[in-house]
TORPA-4810 file (N, C-alpha, C, O; in nm, 3 decimals):
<nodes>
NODE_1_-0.865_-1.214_0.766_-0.763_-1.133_0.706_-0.643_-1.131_0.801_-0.648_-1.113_0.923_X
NODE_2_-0.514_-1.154_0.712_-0.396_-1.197_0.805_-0.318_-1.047_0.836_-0.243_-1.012_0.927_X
NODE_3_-0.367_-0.984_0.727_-0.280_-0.877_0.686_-0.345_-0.704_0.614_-0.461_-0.697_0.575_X
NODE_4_-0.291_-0.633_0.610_-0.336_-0.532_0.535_-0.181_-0.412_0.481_-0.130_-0.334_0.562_X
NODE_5_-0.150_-0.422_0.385_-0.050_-0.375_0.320_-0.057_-0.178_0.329_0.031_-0.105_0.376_X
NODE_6_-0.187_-0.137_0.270_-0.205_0.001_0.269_-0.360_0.012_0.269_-0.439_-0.060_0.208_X
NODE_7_-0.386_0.115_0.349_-0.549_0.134_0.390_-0.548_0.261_0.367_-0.468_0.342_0.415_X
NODE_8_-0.673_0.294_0.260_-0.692_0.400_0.206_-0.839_0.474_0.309_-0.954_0.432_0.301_X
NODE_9_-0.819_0.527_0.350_-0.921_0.630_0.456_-0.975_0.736_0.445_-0.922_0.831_0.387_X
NODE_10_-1.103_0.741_0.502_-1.153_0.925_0.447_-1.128_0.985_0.554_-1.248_1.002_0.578_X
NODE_11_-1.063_1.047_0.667_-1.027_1.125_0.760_-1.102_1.118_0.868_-1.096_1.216_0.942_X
NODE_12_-1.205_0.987_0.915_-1.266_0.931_0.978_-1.213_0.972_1.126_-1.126_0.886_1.141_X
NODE_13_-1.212_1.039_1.227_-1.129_1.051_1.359_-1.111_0.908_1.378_-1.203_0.831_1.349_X
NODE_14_-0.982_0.861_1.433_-0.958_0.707_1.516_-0.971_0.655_1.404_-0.896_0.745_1.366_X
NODE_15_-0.990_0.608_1.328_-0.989_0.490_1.192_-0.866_0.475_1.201_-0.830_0.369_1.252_X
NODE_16_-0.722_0.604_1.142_-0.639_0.512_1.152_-0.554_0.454_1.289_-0.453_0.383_1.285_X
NODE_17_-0.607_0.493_1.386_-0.549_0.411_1.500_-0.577_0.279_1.514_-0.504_0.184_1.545_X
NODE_18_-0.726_0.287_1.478_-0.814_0.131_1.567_-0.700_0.043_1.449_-0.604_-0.026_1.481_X
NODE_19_-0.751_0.074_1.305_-0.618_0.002_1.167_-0.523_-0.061_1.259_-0.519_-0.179_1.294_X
NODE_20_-0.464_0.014_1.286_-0.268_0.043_1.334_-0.271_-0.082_1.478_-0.184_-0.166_1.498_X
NODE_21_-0.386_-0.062_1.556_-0.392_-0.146_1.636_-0.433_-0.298_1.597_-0.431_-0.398_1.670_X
NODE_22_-0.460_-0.290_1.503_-0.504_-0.469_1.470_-0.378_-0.497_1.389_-0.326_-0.604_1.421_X
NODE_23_-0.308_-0.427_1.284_-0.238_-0.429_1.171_-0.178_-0.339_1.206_-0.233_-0.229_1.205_X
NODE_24_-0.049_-0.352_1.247_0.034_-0.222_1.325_0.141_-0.211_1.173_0.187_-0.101_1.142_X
NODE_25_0.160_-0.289_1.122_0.267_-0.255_0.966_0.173_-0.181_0.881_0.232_-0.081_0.840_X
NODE_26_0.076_-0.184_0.844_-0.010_-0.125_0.772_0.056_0.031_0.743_0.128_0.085_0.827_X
NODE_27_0.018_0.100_0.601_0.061_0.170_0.590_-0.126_0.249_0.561_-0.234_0.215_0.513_X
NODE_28_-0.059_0.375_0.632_-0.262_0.471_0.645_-0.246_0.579_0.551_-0.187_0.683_0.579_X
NODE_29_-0.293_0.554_0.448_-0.292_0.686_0.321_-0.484_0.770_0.360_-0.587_0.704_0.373_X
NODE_30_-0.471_0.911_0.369_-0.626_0.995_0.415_-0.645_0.999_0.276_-0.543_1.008_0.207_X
NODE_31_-0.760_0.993_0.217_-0.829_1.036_0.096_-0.798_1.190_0.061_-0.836_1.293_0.117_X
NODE_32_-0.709_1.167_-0.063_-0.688_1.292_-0.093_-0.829_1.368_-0.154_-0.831_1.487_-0.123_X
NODE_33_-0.927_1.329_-0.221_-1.025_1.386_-0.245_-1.140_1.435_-0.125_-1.238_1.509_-0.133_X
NODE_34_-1.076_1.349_0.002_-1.191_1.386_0.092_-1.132_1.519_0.135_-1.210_1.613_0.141_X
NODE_35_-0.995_1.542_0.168_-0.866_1.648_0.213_-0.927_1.757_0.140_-0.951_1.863_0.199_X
NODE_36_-0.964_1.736_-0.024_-0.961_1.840_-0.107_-1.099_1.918_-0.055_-1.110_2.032_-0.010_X
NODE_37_-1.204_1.812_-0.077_-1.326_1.855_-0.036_-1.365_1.956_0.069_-1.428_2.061_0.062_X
NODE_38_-1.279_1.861_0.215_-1.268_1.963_0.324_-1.204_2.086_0.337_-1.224_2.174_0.420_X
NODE_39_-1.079_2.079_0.190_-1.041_2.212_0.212_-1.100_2.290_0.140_-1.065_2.404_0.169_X
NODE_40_-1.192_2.290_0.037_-1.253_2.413_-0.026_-1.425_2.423_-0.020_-1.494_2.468_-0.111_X
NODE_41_-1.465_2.380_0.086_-1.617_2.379_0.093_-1.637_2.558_0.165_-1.740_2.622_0.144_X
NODE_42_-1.535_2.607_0.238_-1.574_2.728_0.259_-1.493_2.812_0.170_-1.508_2.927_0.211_X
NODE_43_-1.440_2.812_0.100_-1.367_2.882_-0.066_-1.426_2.956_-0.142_-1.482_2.904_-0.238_X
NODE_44_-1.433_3.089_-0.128_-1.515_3.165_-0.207_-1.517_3.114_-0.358_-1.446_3.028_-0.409_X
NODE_45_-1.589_3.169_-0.400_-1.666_3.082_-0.583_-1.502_3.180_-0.656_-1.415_3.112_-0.711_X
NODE_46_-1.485_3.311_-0.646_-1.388_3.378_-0.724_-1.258_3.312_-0.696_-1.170_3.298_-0.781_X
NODE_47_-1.253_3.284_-0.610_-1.104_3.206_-0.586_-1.103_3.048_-0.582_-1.008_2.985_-0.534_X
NODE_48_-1.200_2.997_-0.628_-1.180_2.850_-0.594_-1.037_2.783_-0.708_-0.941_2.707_-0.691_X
NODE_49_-1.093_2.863_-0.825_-0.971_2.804_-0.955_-0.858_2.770_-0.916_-0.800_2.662_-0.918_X
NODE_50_-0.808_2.946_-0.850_-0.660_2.959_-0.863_-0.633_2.878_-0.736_-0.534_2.804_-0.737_X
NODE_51_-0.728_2.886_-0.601_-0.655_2.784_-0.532_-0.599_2.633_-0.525_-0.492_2.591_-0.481_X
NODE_52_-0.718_2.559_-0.589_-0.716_2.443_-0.645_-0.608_2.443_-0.752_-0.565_2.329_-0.767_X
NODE_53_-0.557_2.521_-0.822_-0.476_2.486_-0.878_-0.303_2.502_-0.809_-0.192_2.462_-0.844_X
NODE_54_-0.342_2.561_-0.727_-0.219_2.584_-0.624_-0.221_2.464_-0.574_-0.129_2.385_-0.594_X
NODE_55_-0.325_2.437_-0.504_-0.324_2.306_-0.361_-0.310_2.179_-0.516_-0.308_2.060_-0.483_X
NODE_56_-0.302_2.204_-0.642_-0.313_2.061_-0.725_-0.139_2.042_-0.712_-0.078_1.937_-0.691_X
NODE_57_-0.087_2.174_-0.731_0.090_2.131_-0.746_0.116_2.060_-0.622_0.220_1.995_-0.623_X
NODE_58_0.048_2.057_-0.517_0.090_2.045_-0.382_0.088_1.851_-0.429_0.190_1.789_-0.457_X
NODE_59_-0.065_1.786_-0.425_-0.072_1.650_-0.416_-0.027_1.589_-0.536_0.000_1.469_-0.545_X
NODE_60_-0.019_1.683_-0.640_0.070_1.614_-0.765_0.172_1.610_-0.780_0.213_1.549_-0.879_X
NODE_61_0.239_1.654_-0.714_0.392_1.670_-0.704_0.462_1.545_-0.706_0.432_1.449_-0.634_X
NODE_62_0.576_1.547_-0.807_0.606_1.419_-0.778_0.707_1.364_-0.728_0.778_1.280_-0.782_X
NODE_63_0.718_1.417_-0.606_0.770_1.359_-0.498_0.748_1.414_-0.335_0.694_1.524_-0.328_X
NODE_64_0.774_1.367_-0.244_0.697_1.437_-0.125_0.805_1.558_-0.064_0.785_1.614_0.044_X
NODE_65_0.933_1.590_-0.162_0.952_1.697_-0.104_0.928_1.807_-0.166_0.928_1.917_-0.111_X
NODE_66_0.897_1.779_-0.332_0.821_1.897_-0.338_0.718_1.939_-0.340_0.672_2.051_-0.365_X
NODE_67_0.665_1.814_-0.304_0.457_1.828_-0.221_0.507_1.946_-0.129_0.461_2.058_-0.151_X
NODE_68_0.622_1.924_-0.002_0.621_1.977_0.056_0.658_2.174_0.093_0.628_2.260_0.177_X
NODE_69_0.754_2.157_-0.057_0.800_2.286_-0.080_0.639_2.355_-0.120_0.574_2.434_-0.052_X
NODE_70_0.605_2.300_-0.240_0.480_2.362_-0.262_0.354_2.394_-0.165_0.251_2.457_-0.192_X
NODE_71_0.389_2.338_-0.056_0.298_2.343_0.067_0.279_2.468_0.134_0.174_2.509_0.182_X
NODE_72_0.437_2.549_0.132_0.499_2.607_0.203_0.389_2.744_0.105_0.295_2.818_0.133_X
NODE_73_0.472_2.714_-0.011_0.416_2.844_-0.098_0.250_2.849_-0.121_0.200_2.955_-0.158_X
NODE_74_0.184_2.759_-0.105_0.056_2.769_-0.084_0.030_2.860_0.034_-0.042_2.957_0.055_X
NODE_75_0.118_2.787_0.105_0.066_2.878_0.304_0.103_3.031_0.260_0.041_3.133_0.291_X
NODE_76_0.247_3.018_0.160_0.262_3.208_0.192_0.127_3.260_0.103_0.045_3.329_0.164_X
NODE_77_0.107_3.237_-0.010_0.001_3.274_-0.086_-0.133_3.301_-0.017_-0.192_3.409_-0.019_X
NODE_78_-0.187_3.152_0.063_-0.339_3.192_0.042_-0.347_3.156_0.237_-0.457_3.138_0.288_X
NODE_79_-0.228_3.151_0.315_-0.292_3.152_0.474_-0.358_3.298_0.535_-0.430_3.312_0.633_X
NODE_80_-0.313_3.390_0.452_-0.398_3.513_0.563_-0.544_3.490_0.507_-0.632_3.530_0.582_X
NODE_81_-0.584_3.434_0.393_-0.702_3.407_0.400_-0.793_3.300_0.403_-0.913_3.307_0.425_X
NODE_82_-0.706_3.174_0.372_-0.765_3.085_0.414_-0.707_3.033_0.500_-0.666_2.922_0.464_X
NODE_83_-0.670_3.071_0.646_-0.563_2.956_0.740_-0.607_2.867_0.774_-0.542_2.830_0.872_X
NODE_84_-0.720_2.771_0.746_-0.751_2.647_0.794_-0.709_2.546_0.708_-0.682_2.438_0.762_X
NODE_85_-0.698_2.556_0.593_-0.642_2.473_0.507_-0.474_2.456_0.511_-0.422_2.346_0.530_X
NODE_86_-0.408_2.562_0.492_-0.271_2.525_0.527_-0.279_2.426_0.653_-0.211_2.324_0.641_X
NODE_87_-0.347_2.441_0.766_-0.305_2.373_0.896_-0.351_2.243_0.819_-0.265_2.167_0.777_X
NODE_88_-0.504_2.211_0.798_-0.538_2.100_0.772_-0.385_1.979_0.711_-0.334_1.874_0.749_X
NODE_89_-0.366_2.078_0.600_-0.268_1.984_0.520_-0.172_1.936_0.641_-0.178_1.834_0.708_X
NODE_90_-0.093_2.030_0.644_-0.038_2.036_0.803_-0.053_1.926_0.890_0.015_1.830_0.925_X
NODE_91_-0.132_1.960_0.906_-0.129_1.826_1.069_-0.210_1.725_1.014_-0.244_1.642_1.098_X
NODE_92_-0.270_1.697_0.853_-0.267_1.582_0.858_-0.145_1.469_0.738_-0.166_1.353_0.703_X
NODE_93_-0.063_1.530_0.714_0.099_1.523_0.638_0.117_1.365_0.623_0.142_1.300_0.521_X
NODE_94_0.093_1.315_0.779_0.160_1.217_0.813_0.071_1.126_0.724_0.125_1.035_0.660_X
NODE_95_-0.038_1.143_0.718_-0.174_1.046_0.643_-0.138_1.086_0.524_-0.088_0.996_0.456_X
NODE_96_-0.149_1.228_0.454_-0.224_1.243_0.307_-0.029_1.181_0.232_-0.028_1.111_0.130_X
NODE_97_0.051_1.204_0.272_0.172_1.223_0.183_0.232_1.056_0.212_0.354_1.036_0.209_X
NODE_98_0.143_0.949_0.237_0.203_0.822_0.204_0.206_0.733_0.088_0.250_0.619_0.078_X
NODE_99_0.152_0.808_0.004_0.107_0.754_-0.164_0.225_0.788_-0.191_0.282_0.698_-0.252_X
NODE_100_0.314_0.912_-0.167_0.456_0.942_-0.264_0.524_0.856_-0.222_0.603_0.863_-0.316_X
NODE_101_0.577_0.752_-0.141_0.674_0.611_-0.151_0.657_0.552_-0.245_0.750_0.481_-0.285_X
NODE_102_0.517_0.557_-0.327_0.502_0.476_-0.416_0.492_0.497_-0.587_0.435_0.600_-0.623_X
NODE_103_0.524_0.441_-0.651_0.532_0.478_-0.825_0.372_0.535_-0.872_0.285_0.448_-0.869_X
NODE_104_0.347_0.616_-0.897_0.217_0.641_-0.993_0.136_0.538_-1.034_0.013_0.539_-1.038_X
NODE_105_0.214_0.443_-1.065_0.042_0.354_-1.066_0.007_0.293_-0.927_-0.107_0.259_-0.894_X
NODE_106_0.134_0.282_-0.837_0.061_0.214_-0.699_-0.033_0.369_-0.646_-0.143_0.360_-0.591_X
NODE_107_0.022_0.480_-0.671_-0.038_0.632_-0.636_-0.165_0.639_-0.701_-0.241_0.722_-0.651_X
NODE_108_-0.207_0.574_-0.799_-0.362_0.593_-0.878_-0.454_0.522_-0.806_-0.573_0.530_-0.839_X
NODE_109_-0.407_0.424_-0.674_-0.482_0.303_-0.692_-0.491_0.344_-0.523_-0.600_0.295_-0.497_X
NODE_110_-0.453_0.389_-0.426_-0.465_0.418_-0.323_-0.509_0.555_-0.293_-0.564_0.576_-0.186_X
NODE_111_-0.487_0.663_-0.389_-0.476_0.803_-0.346_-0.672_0.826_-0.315_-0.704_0.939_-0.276_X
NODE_112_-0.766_0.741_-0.331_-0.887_0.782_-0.351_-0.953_0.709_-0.232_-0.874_0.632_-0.178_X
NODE_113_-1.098_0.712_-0.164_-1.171_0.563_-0.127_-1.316_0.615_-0.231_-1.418_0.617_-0.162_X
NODE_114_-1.330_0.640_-0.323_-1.403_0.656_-0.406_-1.489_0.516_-0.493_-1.596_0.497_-0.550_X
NODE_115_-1.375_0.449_-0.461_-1.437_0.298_-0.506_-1.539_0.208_-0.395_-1.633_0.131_-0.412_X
NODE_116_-1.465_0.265_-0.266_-1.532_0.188_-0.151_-1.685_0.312_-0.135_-1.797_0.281_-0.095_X
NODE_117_-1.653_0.405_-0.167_-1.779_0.527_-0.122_-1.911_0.476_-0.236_-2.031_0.481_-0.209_X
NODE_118_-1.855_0.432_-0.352_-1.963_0.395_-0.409_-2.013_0.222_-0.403_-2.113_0.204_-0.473_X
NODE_119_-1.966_0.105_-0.340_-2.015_0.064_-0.294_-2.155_0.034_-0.205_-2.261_-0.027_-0.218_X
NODE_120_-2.062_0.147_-0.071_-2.185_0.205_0.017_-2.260_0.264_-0.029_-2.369_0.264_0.029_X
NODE_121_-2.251_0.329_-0.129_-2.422_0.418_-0.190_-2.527_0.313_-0.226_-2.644_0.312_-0.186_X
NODE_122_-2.449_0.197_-0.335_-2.510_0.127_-0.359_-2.642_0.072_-0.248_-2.764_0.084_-0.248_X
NODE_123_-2.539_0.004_-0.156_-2.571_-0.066_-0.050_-2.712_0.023_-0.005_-2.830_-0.008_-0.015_X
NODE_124_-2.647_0.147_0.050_-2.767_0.255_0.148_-2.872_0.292_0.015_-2.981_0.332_0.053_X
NODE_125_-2.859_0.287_-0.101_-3.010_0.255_-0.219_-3.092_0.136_-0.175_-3.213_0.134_-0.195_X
NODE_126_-3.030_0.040_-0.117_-3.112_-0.054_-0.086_-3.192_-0.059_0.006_-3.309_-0.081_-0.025_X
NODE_127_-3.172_-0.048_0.091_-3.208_-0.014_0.235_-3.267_0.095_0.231_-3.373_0.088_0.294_X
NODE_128_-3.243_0.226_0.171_-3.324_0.361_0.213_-3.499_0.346_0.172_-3.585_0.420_0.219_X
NODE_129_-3.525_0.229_0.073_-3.670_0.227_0.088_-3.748_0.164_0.200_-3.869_0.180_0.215_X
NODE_130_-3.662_0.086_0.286_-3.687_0.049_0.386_-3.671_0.089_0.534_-3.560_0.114_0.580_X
NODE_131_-3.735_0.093_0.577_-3.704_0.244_0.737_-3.703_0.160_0.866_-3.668_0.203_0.976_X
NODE_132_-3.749_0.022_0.837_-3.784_-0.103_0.974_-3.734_-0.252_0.882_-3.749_-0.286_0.765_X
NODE_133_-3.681_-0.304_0.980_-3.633_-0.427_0.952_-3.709_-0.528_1.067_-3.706_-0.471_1.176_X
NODE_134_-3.753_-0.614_1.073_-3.831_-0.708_1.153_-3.682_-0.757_1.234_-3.706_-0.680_1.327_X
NODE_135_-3.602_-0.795_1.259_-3.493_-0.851_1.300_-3.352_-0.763_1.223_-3.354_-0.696_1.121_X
NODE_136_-3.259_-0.788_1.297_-3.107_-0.771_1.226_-3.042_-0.868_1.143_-2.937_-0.865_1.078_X
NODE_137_-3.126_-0.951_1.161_-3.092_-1.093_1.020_-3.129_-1.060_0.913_-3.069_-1.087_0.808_X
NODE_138_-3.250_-0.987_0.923_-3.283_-1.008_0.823_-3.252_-0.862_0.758_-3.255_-0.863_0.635_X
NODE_139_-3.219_-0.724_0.826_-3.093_-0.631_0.761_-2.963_-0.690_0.695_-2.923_-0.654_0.584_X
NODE_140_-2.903_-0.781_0.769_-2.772_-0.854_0.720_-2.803_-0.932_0.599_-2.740_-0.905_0.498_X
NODE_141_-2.896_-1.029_0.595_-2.935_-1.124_0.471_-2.993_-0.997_0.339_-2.970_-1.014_0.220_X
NODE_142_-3.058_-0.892_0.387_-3.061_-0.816_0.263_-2.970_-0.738_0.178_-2.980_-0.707_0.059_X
NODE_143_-2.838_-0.704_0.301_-2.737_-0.653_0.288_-2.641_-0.720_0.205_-2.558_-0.686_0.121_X
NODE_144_-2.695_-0.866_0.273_-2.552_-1.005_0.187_-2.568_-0.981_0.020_-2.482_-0.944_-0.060_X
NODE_145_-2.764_-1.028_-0.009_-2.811_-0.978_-0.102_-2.717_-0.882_-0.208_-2.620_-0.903_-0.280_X
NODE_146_-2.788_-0.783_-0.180_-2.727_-0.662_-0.224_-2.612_-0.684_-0.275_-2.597_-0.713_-0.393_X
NODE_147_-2.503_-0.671_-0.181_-2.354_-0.753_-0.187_-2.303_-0.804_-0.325_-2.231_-0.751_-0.409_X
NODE_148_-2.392_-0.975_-0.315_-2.383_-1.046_-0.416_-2.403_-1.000_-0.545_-2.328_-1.051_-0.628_X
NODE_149_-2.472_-0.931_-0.581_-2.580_-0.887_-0.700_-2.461_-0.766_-0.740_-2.405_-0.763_-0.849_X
NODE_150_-2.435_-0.670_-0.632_-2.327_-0.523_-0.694_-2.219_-0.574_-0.720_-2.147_-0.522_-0.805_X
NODE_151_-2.166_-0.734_-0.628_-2.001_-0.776_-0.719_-2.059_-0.831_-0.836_-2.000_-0.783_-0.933_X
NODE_152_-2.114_-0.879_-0.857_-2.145_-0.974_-0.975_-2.109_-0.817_-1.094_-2.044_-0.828_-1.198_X
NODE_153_-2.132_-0.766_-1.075_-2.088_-0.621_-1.210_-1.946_-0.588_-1.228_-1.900_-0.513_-1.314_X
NODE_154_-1.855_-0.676_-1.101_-1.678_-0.660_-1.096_-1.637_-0.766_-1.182_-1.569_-0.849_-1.121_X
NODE_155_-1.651_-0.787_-1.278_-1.613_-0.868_-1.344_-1.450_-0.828_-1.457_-1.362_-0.895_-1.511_X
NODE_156_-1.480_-0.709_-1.448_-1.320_-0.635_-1.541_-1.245_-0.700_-1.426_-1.262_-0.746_-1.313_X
NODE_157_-1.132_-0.673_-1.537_-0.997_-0.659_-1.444_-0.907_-0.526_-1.503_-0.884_-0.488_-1.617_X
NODE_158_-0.863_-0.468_-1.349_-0.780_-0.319_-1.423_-0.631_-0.368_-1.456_-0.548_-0.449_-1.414_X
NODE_159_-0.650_-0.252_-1.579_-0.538_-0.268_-1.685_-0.413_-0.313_-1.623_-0.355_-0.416_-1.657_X
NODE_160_-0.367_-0.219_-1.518_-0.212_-0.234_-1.518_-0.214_-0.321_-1.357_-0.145_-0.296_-1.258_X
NODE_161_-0.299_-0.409_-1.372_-0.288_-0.476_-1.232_-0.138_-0.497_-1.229_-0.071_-0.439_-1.144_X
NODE_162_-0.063_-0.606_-1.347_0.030_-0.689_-1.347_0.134_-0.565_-1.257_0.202_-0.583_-1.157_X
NODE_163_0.115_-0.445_-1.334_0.246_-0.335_-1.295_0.209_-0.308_-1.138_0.303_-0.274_-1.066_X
NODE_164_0.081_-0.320_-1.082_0.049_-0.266_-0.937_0.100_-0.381_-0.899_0.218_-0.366_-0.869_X
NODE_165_0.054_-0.522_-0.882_0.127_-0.655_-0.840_0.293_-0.630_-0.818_0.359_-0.646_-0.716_X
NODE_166_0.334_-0.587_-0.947_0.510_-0.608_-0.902_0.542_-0.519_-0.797_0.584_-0.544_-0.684_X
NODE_167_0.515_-0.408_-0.852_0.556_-0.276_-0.744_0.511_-0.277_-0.633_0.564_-0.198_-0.556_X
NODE_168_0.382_-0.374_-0.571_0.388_-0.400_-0.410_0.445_-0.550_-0.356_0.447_-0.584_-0.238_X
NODE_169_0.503_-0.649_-0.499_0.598_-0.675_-0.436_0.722_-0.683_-0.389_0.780_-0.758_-0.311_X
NODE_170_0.758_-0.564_-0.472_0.899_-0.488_-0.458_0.877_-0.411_-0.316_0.965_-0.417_-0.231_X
NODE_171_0.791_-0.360_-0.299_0.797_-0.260_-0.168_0.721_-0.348_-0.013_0.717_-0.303_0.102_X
NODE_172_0.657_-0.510_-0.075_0.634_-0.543_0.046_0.716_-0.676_0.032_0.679_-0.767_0.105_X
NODE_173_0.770_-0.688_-0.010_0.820_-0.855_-0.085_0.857_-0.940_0.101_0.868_-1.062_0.093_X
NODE_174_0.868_-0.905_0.190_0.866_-1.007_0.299_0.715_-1.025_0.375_0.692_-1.097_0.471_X
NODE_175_0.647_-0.963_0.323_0.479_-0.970_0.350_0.422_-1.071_0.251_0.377_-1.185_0.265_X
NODE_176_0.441_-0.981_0.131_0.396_-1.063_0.052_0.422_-1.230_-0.019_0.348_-1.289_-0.099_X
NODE_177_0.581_-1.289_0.053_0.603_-1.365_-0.003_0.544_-1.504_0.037_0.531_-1.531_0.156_X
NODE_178_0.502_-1.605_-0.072_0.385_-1.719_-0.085_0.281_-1.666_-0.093_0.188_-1.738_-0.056_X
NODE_179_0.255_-1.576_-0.124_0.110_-1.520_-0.099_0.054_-1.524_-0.294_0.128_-1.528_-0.392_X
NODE_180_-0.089_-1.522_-0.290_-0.124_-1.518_-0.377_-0.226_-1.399_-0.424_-0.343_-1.418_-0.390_X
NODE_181_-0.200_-1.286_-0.494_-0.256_-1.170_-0.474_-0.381_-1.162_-0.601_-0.454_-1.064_-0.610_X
</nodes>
């Protein structure tokens, strides 16, 4: 791999550095669903609605300054009681708010790693009946396995590829040019 355009991440500590250090143009979008997750796992059950629907104006917004206004009014609303979440968003800004450079369909297609998370489930179904591997070859050759057999089910193609294609080569067009995507 020569290149990497935008890397979609679950808030992994260092992931997006080690990225940045191999692929320093790369652009690092955090999983907004992992963001969400982490921010309401301690959320009382009576308030989960109205917050989530607060913190929804925040990542739906469509554009990043009024992600950001709405940020603000989230913090006045719900920081005396939840202040870990305002910060979260907060200090991680620089990650979650890099999808708004981009048009809504490039934003549908990065804002998640939900596609890559179910991969790995796949994968760790395979393996979890097994607890010992005789060698690491033969973990890797079952793994390749696996692999082969879960793409073989990628056979669609999504709808509005053609519209995701143009719009990253409008926004990467000296990366992308000769390239075949």
């Amino acid at each position: 791999m020569e290149d990497i355009l935008i890397a979609c991440v679950d808030g992994l500590t260092g992931f997006p550095q080690a990225i940045e250090a191999v692929y320093p143009k790369t652009e690092i979008q955090q999983c907004i669903i992992h963001q969400i997750r982490n921010s309401t796992k301690f959320v009382s059950y009576k308030d989960i609605k109205k917050l989530m629907a607060d913190l929804k104006l925040v990542y739906a917004a469509p554009a990043e300054e009024t992600a950001l206004q709405e940020l603000e009014l989230f913090r006045d609303k719900w920081d005396a009681k939840y202040p870990k979440i305002y910060k979260s968003w907060h200090d991680n800004w620089a990650t979650l708010s890099t999808y708004f450079k981009y048009p809504e369909v490039v934003r549908r297609l990065i804002y998640t790693t939900n596609a890559i998370e179910g991969f790995n489930r796949q994968l760790r179904k395979v393996t979890k009946s097994k607890t010992v591997f005789p060698t690491d070859d033969s973990l890797l050759k079952m793994l390749y396995l696996a692999m082969m057999d879960i793409t073989k089910k990628w056979t669609g193609h999504r709808q509005d590829w053609g519209q995701i294609h143009s719009q990253l080569e409008i926004y990467f067009e000296e990366r992308l040019s000769g390239r075949n995507l």
